[in-house]
C-alpha positions as CSV (number, residue, x, y, z in Angstrom):
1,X,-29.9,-9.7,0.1
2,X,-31.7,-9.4,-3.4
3,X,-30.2,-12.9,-4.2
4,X,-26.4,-11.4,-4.2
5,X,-23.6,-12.6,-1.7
6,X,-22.6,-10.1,1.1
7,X,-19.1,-10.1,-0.2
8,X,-20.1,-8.9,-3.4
9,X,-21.7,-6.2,-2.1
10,X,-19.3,-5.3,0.5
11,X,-16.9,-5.2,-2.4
12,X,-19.3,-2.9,-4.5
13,X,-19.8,-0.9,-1.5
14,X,-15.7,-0.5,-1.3
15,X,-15.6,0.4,-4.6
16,X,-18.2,2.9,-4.8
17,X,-16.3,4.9,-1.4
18,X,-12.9,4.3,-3.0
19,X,-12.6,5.6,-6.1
20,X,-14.4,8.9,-5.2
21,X,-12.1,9.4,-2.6
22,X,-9.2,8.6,-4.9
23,X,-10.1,10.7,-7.3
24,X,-10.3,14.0,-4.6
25,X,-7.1,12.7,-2.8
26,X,-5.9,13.0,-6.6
27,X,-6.4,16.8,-6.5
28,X,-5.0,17.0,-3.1
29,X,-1.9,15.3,-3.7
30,X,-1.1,14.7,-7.4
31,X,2.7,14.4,-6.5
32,X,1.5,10.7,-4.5
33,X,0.2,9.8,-8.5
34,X,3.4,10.4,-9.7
35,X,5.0,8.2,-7.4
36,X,7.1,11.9,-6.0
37,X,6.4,11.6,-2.4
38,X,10.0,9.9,-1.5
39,X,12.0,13.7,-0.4
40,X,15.1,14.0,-2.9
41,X,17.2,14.1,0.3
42,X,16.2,10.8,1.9
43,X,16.4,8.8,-1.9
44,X,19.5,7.1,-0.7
45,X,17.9,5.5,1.5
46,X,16.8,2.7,-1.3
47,X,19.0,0.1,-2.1
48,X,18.3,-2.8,-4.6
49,X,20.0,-5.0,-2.2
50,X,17.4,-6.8,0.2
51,X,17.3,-6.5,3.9
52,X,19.7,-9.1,5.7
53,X,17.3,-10.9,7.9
54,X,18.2,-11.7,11.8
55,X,18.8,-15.2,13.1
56,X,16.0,-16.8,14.3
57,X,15.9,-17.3,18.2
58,X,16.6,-20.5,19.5
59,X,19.2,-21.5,16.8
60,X,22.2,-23.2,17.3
61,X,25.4,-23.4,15.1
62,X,26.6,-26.2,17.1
């Protein structure tokens, strides 16, 4: 299409819906941009210690 790639233009095309709709969501929820959507409440819920990970099935010790 006018000697551009479709993924460019699907990229453009991405672009051009995002960042309008980034910039309204913006007004609709600044506290998201401030990174204060976590409730005070619930903050303990974050640890800096990862996840323990299960086993995987089919694993034998022995």
């Amino acid at each position: 299409m006018w000697g551009v790639g479709t993924v460019f233009i699907v990229g453009v095309l991405g672009m051009v819906l995002a960042i309008p709709l980034m910039l309204i969501w913006q007004f609709k929820a600044p506290a998201f941009f401030r990174g204060q959507t976590l409730p005070k409440q619930r903050a303990h819920w974050i640890t800096d210690e990862p996840t323990p990970q299960p086993e995987p099935a089919g694993h034998d010790e022995s």
